[in-house]
PyMOL Python script that loads the backbone (N, CA, C, O; Angstrom):
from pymol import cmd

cmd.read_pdbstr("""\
ATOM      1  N   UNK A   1      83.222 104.994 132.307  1.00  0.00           N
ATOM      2  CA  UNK A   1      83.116 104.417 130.983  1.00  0.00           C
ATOM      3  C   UNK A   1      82.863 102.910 131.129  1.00  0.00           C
ATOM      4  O   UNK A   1      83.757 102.317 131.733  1.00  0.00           O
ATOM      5  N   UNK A   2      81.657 102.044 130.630  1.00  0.00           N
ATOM      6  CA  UNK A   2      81.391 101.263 130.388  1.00  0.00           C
ATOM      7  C   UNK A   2      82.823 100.410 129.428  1.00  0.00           C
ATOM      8  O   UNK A   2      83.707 100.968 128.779  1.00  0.00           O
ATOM      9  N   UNK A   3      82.565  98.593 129.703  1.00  0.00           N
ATOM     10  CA  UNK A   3      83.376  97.982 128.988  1.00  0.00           C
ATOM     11  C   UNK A   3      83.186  97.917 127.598  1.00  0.00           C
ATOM     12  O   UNK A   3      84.037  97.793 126.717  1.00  0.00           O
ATOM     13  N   UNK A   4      81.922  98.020 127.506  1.00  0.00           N
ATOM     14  CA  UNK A   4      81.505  98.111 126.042  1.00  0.00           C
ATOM     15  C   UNK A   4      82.352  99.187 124.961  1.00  0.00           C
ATOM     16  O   UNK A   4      83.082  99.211 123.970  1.00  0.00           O
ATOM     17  N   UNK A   5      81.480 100.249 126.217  1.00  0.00           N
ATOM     18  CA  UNK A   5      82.178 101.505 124.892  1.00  0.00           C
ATOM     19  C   UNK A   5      84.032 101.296 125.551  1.00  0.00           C
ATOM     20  O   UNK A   5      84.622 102.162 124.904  1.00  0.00           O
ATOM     21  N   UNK A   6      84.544 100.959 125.990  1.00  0.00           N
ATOM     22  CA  UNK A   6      85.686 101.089 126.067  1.00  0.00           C
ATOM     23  C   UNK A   6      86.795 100.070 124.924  1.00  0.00           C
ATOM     24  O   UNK A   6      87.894 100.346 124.445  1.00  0.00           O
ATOM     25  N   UNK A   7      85.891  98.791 124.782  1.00  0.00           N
ATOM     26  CA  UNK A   7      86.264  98.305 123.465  1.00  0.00           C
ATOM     27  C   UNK A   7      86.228  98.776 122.581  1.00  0.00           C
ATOM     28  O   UNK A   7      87.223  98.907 121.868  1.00  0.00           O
ATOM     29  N   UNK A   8      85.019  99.231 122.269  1.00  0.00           N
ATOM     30  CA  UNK A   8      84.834 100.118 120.674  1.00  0.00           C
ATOM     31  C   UNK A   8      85.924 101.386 120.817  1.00  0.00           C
ATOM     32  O   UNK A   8      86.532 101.874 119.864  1.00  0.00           O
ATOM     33  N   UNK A   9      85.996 101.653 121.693  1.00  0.00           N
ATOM     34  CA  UNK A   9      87.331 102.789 121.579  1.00  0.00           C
ATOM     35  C   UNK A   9      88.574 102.141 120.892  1.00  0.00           C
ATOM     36  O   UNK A   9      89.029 102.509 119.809  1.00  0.00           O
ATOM     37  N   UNK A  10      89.138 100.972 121.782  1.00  0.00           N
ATOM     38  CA  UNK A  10      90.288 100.208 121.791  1.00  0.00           C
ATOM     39  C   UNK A  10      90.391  99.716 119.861  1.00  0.00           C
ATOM     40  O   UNK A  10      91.106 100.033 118.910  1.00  0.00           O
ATOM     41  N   UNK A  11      89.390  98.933 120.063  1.00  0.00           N
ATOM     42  CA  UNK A  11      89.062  98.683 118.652  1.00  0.00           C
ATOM     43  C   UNK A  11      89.145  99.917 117.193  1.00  0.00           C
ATOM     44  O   UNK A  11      89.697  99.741 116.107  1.00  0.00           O
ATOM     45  N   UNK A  12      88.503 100.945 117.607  1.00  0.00           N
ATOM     46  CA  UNK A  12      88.258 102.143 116.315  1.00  0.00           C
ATOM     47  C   UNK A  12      90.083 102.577 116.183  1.00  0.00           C
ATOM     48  O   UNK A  12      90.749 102.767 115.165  1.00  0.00           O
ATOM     49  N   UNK A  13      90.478 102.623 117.584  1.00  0.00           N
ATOM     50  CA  UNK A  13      92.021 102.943 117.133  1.00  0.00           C
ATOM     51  C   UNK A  13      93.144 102.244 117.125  1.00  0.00           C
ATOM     52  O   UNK A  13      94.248 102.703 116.833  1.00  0.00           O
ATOM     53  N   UNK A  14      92.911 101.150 117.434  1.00  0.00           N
ATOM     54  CA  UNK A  14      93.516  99.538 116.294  1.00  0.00           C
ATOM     55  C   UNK A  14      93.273  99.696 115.200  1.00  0.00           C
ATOM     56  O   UNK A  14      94.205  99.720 114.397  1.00  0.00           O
ATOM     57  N   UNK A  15      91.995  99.855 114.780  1.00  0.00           N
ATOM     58  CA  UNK A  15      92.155  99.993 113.016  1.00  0.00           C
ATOM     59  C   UNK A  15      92.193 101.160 112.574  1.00  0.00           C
ATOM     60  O   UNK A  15      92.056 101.208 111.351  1.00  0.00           O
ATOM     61  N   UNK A  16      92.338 102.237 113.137  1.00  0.00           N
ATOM     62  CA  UNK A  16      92.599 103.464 112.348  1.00  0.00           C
ATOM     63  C   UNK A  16      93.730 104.073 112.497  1.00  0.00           C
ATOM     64  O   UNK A  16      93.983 105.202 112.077  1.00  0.00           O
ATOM     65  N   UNK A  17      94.928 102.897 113.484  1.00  0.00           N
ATOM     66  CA  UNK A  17      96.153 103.162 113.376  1.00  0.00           C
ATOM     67  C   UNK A  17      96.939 101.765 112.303  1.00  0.00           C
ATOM     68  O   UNK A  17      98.147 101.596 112.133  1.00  0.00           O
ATOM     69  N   UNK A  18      95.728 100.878 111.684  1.00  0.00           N
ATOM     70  CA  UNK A  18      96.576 100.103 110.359  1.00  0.00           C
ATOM     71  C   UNK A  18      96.480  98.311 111.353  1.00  0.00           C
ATOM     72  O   UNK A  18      96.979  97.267 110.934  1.00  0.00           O
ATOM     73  N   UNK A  19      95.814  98.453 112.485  1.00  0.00           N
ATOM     74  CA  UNK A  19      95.259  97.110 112.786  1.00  0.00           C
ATOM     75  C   UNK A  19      94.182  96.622 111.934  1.00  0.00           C
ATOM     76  O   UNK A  19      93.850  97.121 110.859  1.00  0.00           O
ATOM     77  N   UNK A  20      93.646  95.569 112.521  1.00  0.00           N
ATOM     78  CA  UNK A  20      92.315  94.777 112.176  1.00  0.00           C
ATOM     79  C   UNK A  20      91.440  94.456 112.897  1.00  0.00           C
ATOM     80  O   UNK A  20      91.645  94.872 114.037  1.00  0.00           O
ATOM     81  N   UNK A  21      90.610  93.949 112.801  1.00  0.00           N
ATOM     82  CA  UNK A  21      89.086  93.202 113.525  1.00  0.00           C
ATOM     83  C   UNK A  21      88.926  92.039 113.169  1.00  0.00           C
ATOM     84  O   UNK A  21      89.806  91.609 112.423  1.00  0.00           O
ATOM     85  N   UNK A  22      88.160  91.399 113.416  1.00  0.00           N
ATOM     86  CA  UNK A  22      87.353  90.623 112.247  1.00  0.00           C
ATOM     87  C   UNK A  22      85.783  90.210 113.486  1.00  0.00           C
ATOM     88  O   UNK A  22      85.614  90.489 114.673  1.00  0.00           O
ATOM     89  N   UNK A  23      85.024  89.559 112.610  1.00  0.00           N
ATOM     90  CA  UNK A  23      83.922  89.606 112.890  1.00  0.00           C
ATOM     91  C   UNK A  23      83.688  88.755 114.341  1.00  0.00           C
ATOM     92  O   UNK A  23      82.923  89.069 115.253  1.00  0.00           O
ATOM     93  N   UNK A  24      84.723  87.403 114.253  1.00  0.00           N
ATOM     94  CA  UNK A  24      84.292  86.545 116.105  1.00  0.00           C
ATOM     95  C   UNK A  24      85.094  86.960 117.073  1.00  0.00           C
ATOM     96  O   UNK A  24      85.254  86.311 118.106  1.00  0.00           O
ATOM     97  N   UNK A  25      85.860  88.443 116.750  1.00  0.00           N
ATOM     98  CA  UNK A  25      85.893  88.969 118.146  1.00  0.00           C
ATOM     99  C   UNK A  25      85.696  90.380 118.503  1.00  0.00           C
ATOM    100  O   UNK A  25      86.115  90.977 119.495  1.00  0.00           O
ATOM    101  N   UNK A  26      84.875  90.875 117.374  1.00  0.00           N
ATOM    102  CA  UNK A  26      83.440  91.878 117.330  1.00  0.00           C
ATOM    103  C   UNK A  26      82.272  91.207 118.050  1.00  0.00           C
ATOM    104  O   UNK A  26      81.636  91.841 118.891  1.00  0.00           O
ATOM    105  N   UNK A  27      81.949  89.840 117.720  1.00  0.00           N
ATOM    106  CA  UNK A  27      80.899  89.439 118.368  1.00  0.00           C
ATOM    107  C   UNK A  27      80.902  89.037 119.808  1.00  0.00           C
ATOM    108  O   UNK A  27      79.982  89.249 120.598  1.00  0.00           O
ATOM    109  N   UNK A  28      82.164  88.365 120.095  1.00  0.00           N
ATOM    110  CA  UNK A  28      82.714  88.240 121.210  1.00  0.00           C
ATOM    111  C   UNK A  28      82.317  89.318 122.235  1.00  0.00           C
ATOM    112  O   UNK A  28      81.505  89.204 123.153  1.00  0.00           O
ATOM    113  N   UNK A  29      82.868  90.117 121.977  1.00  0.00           N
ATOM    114  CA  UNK A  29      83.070  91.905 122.819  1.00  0.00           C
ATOM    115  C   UNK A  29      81.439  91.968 123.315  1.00  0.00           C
ATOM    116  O   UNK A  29      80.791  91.676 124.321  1.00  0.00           O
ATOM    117  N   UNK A  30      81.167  92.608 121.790  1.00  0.00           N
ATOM    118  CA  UNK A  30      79.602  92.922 121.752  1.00  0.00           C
ATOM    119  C   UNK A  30      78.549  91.772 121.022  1.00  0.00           C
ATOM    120  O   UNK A  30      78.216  91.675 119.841  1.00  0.00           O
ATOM    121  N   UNK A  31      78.085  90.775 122.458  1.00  0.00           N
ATOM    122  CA  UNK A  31      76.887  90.107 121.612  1.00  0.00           C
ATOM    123  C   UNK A  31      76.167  90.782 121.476  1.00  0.00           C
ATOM    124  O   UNK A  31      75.752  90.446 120.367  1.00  0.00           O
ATOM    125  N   UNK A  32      75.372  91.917 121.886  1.00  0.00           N
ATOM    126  CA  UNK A  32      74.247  92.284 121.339  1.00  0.00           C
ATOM    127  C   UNK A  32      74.123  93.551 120.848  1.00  0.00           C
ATOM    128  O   UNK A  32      73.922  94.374 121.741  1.00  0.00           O
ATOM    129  N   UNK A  33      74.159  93.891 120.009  1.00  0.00           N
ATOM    130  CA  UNK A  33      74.606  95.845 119.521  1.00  0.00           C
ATOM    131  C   UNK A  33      73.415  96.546 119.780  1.00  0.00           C
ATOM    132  O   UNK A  33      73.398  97.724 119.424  1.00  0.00           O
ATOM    133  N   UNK A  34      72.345  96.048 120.361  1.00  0.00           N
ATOM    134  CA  UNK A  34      71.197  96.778 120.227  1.00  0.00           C
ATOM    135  C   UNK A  34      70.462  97.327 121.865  1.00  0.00           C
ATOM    136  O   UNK A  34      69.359  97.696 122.267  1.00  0.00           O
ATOM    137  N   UNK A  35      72.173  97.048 122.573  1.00  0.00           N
ATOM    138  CA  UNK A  35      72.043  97.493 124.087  1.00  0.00           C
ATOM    139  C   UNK A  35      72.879  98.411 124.134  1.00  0.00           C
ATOM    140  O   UNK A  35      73.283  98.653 125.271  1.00  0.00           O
ATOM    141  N   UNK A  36      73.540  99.378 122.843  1.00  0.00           N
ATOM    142  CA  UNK A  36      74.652  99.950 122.604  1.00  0.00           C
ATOM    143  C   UNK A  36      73.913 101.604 122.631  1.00  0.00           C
ATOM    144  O   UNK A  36      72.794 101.772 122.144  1.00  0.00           O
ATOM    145  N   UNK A  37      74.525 102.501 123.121  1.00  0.00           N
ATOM    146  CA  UNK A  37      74.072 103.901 122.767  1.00  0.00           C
ATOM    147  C   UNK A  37      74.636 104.297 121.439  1.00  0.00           C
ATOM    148  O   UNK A  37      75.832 104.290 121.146  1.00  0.00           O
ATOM    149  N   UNK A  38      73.475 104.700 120.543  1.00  0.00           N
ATOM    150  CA  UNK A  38      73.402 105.744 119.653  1.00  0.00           C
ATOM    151  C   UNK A  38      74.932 105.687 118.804  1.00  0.00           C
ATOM    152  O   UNK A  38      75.125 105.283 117.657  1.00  0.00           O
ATOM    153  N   UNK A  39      75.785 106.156 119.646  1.00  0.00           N
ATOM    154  CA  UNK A  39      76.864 106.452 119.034  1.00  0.00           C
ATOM    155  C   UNK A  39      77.489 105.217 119.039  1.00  0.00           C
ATOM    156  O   UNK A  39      78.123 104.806 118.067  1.00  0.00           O
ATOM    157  N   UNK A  40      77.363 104.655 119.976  1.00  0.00           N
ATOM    158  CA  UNK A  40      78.446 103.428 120.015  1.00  0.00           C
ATOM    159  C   UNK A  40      77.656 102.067 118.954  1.00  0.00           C
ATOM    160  O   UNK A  40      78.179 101.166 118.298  1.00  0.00           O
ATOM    161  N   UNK A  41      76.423 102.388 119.141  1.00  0.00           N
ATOM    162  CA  UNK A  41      76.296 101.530 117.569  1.00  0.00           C
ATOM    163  C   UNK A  41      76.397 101.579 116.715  1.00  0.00           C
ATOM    164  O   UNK A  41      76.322 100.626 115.939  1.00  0.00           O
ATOM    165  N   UNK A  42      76.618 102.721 116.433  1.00  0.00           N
ATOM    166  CA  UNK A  42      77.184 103.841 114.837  1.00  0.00           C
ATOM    167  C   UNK A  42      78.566 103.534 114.459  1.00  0.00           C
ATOM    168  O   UNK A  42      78.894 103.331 113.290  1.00  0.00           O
ATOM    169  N   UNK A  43      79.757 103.486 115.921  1.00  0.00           N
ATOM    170  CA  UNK A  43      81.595 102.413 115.938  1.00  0.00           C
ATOM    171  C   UNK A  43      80.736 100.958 115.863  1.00  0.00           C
ATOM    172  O   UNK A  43      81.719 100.332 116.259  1.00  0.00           O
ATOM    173  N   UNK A  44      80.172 100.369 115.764  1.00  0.00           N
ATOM    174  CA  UNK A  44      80.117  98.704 116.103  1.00  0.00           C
ATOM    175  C   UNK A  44      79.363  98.651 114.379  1.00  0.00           C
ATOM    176  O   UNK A  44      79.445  97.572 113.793  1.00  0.00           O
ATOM    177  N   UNK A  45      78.679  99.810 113.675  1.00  0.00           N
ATOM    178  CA  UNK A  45      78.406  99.043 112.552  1.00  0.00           C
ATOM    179  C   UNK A  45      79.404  99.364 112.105  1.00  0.00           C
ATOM    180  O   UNK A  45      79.876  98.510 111.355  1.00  0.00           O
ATOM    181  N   UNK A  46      79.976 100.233 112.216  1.00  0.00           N
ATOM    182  CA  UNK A  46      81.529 100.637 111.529  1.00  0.00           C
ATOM    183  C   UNK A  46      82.400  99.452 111.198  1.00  0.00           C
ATOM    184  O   UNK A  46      82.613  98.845 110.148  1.00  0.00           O
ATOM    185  N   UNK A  47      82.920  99.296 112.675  1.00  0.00           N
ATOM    186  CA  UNK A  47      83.709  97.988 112.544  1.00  0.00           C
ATOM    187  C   UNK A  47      83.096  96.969 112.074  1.00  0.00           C
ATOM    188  O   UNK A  47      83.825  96.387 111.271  1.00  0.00           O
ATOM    189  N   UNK A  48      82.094  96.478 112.197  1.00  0.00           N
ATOM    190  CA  UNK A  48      81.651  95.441 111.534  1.00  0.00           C
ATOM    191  C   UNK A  48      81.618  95.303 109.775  1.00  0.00           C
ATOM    192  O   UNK A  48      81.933  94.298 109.139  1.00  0.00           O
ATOM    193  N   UNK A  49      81.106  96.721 109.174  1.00  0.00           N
ATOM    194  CA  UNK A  49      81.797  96.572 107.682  1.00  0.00           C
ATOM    195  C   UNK A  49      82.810  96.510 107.664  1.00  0.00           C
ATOM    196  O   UNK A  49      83.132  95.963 106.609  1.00  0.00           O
ATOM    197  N   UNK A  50      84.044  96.873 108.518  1.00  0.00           N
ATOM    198  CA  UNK A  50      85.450  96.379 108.455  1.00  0.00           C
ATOM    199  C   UNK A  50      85.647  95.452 108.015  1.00  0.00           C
ATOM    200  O   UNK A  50      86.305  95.265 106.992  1.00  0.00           O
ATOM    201  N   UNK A  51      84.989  94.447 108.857  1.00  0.00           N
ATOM    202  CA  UNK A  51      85.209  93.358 109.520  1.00  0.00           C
ATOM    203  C   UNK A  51      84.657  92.440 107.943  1.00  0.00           C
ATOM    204  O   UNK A  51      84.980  91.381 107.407  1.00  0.00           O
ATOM    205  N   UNK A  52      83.753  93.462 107.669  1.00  0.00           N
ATOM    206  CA  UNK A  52      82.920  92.327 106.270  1.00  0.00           C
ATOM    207  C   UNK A  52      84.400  92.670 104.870  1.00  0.00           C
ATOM    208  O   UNK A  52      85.143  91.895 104.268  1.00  0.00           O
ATOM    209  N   UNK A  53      84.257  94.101 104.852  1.00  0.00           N
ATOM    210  CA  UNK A  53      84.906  94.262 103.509  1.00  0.00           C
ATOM    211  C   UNK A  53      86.246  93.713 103.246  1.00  0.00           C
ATOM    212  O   UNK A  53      86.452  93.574 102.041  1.00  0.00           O
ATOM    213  N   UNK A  54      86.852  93.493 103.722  1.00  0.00           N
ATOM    214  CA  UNK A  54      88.529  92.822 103.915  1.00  0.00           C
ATOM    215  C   UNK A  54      88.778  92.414 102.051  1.00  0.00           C
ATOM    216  O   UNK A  54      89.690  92.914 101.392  1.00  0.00           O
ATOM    217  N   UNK A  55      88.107  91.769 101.681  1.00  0.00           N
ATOM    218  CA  UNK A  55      87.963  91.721 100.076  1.00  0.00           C
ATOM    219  C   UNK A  55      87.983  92.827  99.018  1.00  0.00           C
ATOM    220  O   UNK A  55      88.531  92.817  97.916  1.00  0.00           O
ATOM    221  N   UNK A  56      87.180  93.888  99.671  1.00  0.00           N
ATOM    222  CA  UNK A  56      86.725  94.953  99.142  1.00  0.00           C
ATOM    223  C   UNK A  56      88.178  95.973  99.075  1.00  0.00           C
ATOM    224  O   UNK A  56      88.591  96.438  98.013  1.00  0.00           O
ATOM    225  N   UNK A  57      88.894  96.228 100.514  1.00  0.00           N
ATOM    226  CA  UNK A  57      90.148  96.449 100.852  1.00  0.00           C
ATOM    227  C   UNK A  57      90.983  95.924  99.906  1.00  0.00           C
ATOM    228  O   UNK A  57      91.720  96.492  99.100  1.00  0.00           O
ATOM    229  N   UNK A  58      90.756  94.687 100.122  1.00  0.00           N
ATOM    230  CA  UNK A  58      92.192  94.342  99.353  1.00  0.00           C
ATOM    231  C   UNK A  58      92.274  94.610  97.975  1.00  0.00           C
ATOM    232  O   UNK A  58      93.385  94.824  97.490  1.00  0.00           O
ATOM    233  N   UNK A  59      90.960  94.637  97.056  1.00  0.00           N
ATOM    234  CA  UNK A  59      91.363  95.367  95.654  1.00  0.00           C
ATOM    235  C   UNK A  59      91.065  97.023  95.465  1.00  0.00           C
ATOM    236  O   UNK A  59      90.953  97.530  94.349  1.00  0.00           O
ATOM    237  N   UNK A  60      90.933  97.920  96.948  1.00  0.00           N
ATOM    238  CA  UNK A  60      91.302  99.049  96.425  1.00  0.00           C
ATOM    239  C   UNK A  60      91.677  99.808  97.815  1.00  0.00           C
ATOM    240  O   UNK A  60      90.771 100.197  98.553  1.00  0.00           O
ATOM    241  N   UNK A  61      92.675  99.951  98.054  1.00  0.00           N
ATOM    242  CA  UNK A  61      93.418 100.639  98.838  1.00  0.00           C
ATOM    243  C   UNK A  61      92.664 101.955  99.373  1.00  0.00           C
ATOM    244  O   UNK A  61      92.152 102.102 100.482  1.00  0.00           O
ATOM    245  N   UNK A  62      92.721 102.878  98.307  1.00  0.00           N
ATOM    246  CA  UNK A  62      92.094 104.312  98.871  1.00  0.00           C
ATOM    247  C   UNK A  62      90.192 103.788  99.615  1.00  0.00           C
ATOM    248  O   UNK A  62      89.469 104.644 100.126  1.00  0.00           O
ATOM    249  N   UNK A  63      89.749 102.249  99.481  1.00  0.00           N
ATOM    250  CA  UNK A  63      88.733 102.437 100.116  1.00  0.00           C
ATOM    251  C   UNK A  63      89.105 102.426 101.711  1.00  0.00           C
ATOM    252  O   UNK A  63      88.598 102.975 102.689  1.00  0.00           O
ATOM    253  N   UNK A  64      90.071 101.669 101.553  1.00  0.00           N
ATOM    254  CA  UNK A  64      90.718 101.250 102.942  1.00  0.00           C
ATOM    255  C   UNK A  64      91.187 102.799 103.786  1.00  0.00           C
ATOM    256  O   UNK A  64      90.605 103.091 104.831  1.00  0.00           O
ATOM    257  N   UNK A  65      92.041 103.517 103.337  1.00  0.00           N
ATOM    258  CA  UNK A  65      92.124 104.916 103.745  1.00  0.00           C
ATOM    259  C   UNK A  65      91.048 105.399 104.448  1.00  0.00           C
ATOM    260  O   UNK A  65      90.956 105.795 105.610  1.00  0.00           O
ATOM    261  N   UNK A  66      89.764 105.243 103.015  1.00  0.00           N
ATOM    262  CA  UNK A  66      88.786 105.796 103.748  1.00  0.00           C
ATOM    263  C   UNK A  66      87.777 105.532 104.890  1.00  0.00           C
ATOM    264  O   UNK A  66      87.183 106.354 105.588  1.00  0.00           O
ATOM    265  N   UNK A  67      87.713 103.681 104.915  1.00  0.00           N
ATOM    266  CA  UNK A  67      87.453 103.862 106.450  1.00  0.00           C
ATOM    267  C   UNK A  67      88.153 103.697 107.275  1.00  0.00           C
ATOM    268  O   UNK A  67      87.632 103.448 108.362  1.00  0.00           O
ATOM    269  N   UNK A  68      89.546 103.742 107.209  1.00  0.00           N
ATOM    270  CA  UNK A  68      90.548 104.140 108.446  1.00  0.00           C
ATOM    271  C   UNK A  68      90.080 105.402 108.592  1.00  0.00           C
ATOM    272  O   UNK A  68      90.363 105.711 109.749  1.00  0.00           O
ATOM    273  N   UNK A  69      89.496 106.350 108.040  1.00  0.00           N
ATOM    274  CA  UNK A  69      89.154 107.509 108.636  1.00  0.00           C
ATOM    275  C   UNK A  69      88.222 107.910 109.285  1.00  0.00           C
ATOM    276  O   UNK A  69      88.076 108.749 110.174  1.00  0.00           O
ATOM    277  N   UNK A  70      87.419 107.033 108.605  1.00  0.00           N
ATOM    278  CA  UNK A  70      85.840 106.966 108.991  1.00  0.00           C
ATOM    279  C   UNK A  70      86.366 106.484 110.548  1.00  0.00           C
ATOM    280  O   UNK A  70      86.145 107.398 111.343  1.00  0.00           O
ATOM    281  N   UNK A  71      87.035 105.234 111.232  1.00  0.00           N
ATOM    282  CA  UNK A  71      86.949 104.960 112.224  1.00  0.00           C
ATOM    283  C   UNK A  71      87.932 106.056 113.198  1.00  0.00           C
ATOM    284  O   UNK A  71      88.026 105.833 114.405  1.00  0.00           O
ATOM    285  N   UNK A  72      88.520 107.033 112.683  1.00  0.00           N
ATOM    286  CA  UNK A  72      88.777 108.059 112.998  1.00  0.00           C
ATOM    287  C   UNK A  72      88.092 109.080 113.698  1.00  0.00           C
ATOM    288  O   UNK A  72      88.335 109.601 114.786  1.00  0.00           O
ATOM    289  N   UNK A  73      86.831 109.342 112.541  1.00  0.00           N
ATOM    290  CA  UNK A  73      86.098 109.996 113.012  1.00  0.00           C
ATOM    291  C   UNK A  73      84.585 109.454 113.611  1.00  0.00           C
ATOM    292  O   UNK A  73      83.801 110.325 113.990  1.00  0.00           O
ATOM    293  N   UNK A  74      84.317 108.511 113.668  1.00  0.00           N
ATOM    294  CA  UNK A  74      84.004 107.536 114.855  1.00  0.00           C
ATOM    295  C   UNK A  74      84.456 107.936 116.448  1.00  0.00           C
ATOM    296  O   UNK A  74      83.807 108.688 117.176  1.00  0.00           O
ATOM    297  N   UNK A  75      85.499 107.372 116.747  1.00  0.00           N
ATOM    298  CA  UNK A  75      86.477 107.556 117.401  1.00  0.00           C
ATOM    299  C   UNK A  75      86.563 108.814 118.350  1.00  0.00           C
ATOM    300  O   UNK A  75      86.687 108.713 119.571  1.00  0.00           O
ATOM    301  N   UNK A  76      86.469 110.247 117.531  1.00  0.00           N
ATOM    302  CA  UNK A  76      85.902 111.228 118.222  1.00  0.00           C
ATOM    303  C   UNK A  76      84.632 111.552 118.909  1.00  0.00           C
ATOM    304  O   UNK A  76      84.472 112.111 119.994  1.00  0.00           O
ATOM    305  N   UNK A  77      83.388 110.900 117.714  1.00  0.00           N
ATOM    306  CA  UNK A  77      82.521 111.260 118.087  1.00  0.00           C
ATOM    307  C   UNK A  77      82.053 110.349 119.704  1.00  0.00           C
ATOM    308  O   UNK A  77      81.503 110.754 120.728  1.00  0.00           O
ATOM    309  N   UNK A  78      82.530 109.129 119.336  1.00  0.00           N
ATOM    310  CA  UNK A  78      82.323 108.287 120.710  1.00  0.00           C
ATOM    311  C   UNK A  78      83.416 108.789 121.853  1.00  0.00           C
ATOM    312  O   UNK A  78      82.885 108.467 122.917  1.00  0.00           O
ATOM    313  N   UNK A  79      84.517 109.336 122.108  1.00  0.00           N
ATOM    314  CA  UNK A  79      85.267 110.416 123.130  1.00  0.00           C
ATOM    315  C   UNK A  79      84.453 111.412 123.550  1.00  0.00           C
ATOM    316  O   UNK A  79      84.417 111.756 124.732  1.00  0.00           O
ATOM    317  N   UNK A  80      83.567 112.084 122.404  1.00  0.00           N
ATOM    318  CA  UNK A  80      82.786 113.449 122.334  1.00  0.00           C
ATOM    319  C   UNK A  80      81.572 113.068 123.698  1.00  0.00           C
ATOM    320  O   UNK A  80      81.310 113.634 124.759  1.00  0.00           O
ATOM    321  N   UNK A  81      80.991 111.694 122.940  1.00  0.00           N
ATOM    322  CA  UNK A  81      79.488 111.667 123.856  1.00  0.00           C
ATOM    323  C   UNK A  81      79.998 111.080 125.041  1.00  0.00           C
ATOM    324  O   UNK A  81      79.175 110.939 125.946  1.00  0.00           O
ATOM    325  N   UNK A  82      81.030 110.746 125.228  1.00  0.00           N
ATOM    326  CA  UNK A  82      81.174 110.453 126.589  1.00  0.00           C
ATOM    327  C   UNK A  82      81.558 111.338 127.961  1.00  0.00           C
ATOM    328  O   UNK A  82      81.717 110.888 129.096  1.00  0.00           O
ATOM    329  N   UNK A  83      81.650 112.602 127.559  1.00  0.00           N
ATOM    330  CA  UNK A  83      81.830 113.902 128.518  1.00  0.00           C
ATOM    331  C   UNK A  83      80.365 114.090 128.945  1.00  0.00           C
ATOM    332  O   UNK A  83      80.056 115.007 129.705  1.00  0.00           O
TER     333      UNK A  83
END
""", "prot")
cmd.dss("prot")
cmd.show_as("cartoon", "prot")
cmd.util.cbc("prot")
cmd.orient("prot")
């Protein structure tokens, strides 16, 4: 497993166990998302609307649920392609 995808792991289940992100140490990790496989750019735009909506979160909860789940199921699919 690459360091890359091993962040986006670390990361999808930080926030889908009720952590955070934010965007300069998304960029940090990954400067360039467009050296990322398929799936793992699919967790990096993920987190990155995380990383944007924080506003959006804060006036409605059940959106927040829902991409704690989303990075949930993220999360699998990037475990999945890595076998």
């Amino acid at each position: 497993m690459n360091d890359l995808r091993r962040f986006l792991i670390e990361a999808l289940t930080r926030v889908a166990n009720g952590g955070d992100i934010d965007n300069a140490e998304l960029d940090v990790a990954v400067p360039d998302p467009f050296v990322l496989h398929p799936v793992e750019r699919t967790a990096w735009r993920e987190l990155s609307h995380w990383a944007d909506d924080d506003d959006i979160r804060t006036k409605d909860a059940r959106y927040a649920i829902l991409k704690r789940k989303r990075m949930r199921d993220c999360l699998l699919e990037l475990k999945g392609a890595s076998r």
